[in-house]
C-alpha positions as CSV (number, residue, x, y, z in Angstrom):
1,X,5.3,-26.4,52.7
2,X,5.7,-27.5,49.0
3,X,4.8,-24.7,46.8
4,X,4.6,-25.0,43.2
5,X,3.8,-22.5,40.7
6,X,2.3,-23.6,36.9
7,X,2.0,-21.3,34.1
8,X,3.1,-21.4,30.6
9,X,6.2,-19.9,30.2
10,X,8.8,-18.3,32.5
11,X,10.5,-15.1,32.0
12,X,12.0,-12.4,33.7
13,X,8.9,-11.2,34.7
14,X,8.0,-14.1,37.2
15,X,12.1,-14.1,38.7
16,X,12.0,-11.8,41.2
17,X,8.9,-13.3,42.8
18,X,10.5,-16.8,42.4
19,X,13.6,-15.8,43.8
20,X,11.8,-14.1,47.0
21,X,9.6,-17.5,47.1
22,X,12.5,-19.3,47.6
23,X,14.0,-17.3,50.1
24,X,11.2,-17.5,52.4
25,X,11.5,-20.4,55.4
26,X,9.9,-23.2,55.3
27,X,9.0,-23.1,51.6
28,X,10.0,-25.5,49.1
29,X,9.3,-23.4,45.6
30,X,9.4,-24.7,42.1
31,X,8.3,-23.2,38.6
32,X,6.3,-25.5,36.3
33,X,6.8,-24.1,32.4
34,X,4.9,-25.8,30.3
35,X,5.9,-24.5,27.2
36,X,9.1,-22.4,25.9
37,X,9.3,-18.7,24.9
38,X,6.9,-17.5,22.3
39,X,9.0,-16.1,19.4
40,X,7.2,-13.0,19.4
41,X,8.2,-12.5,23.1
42,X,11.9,-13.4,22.3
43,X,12.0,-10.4,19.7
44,X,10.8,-8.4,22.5
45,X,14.1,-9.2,24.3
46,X,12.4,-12.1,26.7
47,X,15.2,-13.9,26.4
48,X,16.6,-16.3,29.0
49,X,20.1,-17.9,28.6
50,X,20.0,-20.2,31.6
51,X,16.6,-21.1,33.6
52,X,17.3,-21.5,37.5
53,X,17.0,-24.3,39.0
54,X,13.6,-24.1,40.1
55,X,12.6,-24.0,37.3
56,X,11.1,-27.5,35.6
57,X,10.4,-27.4,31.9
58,X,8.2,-29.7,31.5
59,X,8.2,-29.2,27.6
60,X,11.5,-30.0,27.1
61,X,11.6,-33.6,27.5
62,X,10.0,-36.8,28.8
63,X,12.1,-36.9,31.7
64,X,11.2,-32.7,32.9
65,X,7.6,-33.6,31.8
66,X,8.3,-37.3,34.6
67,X,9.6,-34.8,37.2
68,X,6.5,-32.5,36.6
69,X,3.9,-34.6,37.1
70,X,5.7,-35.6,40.7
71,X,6.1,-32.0,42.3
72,X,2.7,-31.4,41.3
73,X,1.2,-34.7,42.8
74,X,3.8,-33.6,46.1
75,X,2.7,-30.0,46.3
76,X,1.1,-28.8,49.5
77,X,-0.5,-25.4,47.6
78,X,-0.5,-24.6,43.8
79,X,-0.3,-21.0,42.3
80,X,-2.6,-21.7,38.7
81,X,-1.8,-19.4,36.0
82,X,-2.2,-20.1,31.7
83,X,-1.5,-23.4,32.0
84,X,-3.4,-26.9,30.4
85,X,-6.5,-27.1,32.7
86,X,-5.9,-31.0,32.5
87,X,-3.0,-29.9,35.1
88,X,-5.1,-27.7,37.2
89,X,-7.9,-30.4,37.1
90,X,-5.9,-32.9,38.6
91,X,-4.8,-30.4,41.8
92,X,-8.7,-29.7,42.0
93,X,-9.3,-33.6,42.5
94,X,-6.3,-33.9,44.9
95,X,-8.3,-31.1,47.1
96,X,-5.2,-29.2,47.0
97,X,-5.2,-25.9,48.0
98,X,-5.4,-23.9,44.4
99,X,-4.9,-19.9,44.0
100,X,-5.6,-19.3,40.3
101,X,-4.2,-16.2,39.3
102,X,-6.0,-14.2,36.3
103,X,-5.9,-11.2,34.4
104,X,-9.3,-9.4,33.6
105,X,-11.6,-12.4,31.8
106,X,-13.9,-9.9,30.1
107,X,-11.2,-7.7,28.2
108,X,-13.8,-7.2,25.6
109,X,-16.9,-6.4,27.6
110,X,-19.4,-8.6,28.7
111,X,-20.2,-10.3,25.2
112,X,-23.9,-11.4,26.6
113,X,-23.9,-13.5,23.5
114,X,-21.5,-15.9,25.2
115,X,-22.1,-15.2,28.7
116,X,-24.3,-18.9,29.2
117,X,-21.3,-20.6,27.9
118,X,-19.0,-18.8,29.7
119,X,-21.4,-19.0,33.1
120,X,-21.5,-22.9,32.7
121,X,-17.7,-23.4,31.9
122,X,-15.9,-21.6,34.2
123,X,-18.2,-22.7,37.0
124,X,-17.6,-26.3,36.0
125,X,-14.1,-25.5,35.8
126,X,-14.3,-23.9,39.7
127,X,-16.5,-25.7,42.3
128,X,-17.4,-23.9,44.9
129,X,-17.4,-26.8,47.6
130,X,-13.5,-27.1,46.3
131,X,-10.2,-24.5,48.4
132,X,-10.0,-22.3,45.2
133,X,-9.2,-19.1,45.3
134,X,-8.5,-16.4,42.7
135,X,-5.0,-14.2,42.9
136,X,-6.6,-11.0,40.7
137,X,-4.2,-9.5,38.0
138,X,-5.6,-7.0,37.4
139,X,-7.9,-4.1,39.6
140,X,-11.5,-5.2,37.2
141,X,-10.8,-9.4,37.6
142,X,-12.8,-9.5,41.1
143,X,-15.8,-7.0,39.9
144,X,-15.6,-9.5,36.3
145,X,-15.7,-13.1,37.7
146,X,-18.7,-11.4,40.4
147,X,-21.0,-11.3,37.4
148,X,-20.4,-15.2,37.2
149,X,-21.1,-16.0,40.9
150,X,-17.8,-16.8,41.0
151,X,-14.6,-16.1,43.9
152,X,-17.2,-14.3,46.1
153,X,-15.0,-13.9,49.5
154,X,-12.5,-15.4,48.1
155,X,-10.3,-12.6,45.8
156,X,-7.1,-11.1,46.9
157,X,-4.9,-8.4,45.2
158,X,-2.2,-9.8,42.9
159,X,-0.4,-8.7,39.7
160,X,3.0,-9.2,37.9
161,X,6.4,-7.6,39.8
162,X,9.3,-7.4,38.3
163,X,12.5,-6.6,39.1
164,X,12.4,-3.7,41.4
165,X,15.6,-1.4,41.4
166,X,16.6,0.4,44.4
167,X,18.6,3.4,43.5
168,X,20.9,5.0,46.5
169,X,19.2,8.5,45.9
170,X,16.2,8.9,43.9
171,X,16.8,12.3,43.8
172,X,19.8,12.2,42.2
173,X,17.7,9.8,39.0
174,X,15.5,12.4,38.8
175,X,18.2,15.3,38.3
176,X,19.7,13.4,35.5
177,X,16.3,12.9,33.9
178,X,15.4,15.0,30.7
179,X,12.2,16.7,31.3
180,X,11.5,16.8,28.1
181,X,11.6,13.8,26.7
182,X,8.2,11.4,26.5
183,X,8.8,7.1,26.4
184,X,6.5,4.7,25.4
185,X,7.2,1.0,25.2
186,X,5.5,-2.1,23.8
187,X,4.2,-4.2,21.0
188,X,2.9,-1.9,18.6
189,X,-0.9,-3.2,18.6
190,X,-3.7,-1.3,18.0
191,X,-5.1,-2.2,21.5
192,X,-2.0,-1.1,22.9
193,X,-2.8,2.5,21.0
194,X,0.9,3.6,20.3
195,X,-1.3,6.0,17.3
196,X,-2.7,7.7,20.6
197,X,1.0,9.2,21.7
198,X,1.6,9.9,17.6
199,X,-1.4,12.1,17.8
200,X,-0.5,13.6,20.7
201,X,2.7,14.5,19.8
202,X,1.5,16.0,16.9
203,X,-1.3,18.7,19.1
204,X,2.0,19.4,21.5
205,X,4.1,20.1,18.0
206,X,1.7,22.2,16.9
207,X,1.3,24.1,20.1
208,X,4.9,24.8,20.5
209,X,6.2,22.8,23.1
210,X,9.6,21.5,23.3
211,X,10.0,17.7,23.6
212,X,10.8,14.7,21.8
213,X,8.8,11.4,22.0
214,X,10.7,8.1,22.0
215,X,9.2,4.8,21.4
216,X,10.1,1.2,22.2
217,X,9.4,-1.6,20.6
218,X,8.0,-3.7,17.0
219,X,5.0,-4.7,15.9
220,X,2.3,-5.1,13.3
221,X,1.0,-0.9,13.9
222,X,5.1,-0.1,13.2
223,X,4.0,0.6,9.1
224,X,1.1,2.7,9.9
225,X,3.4,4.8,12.4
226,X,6.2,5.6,10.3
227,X,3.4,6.2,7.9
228,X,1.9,8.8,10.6
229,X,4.9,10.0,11.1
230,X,5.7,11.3,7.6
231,X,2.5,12.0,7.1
232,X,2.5,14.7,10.3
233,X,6.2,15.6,10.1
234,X,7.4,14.9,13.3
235,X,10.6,13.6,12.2
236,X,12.4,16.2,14.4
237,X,10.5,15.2,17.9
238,X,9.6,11.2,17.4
239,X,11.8,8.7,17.0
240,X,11.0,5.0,16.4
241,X,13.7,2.6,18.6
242,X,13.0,-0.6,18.0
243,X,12.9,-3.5,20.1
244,X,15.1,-4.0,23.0
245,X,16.4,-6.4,25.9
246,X,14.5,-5.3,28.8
247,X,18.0,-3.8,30.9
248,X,18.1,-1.3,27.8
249,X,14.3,-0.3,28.0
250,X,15.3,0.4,31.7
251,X,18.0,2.5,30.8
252,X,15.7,4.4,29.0
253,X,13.3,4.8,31.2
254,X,16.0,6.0,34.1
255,X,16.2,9.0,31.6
256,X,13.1,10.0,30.7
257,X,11.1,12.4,32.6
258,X,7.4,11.4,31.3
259,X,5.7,7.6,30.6
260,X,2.8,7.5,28.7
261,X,0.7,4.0,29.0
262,X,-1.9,4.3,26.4
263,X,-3.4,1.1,26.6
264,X,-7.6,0.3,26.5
265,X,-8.8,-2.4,28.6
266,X,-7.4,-5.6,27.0
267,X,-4.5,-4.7,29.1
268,X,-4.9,-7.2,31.5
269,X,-2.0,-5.6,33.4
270,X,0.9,-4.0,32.0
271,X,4.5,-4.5,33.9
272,X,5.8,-1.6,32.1
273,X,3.8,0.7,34.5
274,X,6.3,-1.4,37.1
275,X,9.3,-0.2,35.5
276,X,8.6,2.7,34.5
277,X,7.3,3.8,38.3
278,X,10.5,2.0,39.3
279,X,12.5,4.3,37.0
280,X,11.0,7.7,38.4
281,X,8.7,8.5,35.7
282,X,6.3,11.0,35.9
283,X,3.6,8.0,34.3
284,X,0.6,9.2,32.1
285,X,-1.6,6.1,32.2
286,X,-5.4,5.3,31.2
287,X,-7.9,4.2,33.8
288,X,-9.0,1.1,31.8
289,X,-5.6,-0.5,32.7
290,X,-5.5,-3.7,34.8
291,X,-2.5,-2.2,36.8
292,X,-3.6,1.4,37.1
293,X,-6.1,0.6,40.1
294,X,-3.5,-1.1,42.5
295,X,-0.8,1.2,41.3
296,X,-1.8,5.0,40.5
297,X,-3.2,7.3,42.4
298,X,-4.3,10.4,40.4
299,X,-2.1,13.6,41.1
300,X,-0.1,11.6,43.9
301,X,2.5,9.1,42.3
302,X,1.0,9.5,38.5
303,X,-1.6,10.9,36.1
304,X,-4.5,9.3,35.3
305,X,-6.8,10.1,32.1
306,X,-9.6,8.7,30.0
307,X,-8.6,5.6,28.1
308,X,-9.0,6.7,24.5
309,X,-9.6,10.3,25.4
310,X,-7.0,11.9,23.3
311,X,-7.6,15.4,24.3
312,X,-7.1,14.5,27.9
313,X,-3.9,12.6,27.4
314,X,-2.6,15.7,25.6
315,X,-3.7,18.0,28.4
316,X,-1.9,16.5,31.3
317,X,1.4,15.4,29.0
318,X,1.4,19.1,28.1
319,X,1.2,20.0,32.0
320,X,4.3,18.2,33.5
321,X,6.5,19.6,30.1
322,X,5.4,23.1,31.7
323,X,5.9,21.9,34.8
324,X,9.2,20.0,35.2
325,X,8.8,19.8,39.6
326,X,5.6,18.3,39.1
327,X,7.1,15.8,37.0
328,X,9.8,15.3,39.9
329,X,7.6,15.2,42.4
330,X,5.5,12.4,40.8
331,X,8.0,10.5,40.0
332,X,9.7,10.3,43.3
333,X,6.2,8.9,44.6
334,X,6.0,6.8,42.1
335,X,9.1,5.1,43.0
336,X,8.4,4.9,46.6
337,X,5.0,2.8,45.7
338,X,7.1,0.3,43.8
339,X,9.9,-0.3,46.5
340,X,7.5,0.4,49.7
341,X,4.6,-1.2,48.9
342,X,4.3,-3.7,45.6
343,X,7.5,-5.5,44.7
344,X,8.4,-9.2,45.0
């Protein structure tokens, strides 16, 4: 079976599914990329010295775009993600068998004021007479395209899964971890909410706990946090790291005992819960999350709160710093849910 994947770009996000692609009999895999490495991911640390071989730019020259067009026209099934719907319009009129794969559409609500528009297009865009079915990025995607009439019977679970690290004693990752220190890491939007940890590590400073709060990443919120910063005077327990390759942002998380994911609902998933499971965190994550639904289960492998309920978020951070074994015992589920059940 010729399987091809098309998206936009490839990082290291997609390689361990690729890699596990290829290694399954009787499938011939390739990677369609239709476009290179936004900048803003590449100061992020996306970098990629070398794409594999399966791995067909079809940006890059006449000749990848050539090569494109004929594993596409050969493929047996094709796995649809952000790429030109020119592409994904020409599988639909081959009949092939087409698994679109898609984050929440309605990160912003419903928007009634555009729901005929969006009703008309994306039907248009999906025939129901036609083999496609929707891979669903996120635990709200199903319940969103319902509203449409759309992928009734015809949703599976899906997501992103990155590179999952198995450690020979997860036990031993947790000793090392200090149970007092807090990571978050991302791009510093304000849907993303990094002002949310800032504030709580302000209530947990001025109730007296002991911890320090570490944050990875850059963005356009990084002025208003130093800003928050001085302003609240948590020099002493917050410290601003910068951006980082993702092997250092792992590093991290291998020593850090709590995770907080403070994202709303434009998170259409959010790998870092991944990694950060991965890593044996003790994760503090909010239930508008694409990823939280497949991943967490509340007071088993993780903690769940209110997105944008601040007082919550404080409530159970401040729990697992008074209780250290909770925050071992979490995070050794939380690892076991990433390498038993949703890896590549």
């Amino acid at each position: 079976m010729k399987l091809v994947f098309l998206s936009n770009y490839f990082n290291h996000h997609q390689q361990p599914l690729s890699e596990a692609l290829c290694r399954q009999p009787g499938i011939s895999y390739c990677f369609i990329a239709t476009m290179p490495l936004p900048p803003q991911r590449e100061k992020l640390g996306y970098h990629m010295e070398n794409l594999p071989e399966y791995v067909c730019p079809v940006w890059r020259s006449r000749e990848d775009q050539s090569r494109g067009m004929e594993l596409l026209t050969a493929a047996d099934v094709v796995i649809a993600g952000s790429a030109p719907e020119e592409l994904v319009r020409f599988c639909i009129r081959q009949n092939k068998l087409l698994l679109r794969y898609s984050e929440r559409p309605l990160k912003k609500g419903l928007e009634l004021w555009r729901y005929p528009d969006r009703f008309l297009r994306w039907r248009w865009k999906n025939p129901s007479r036609k083999p496609i079915y929707m891979l669903c990025a996120s635990g709200f995607a199903a319940k969103d395209y319902r509203k449409f009439g759309l992928f009734r019977g015809k949703t599976f679970q899906w997501g992103y899964f990155p590179e999952t690290k198995r450690y020979p004693s997860i036990d031993t990752l947790i000793l090392k971890k200090d149970p007092s220190v807090i990571l978050w890491c991302g791009r510093f939007l304000e849907w993303k909410h990094p002002d949310d940890a800032i504030a709580v590590a302000r209530k947990l400073r001025d109730g007296g706990c002991q911890f320090h709060m570490h944050f990875i990443g850059s963005g356009p919120m990084e002025a208003a946090m130093k800003r928050l910063i001085r302003e609240y005077r948590l020099g002493d327990c917050v410290t601003l790291l910068g951006a980082m390759p993702p092997d250092q942002v792992r590093t991290h998380m291998e020593k850090a005992g709590i995770y907080l994911f403070t994202s709303d609902r434009q998170e259409g998933w959010g790998a870092v819960l991944n990694e950060s499971m991965n890593s044996g965190c003790a994760v503090v994550a909010g239930n508008a999350i694409g990823s939280v639904p497949y991943l967490l289960e509340d007071g088993t492998n993780g903690l769940i709160y209110a997105s944008g309920n601040v007082e919550m978020l404080c409530e159970k951070v401040q729990y697992l710093l008074e209780n250290p074994e909770v925050q071992g015992r979490l995070g050794r589920a939380a690892y076991e849910t990433i390498v038993s059940v949703w890896n590549a």
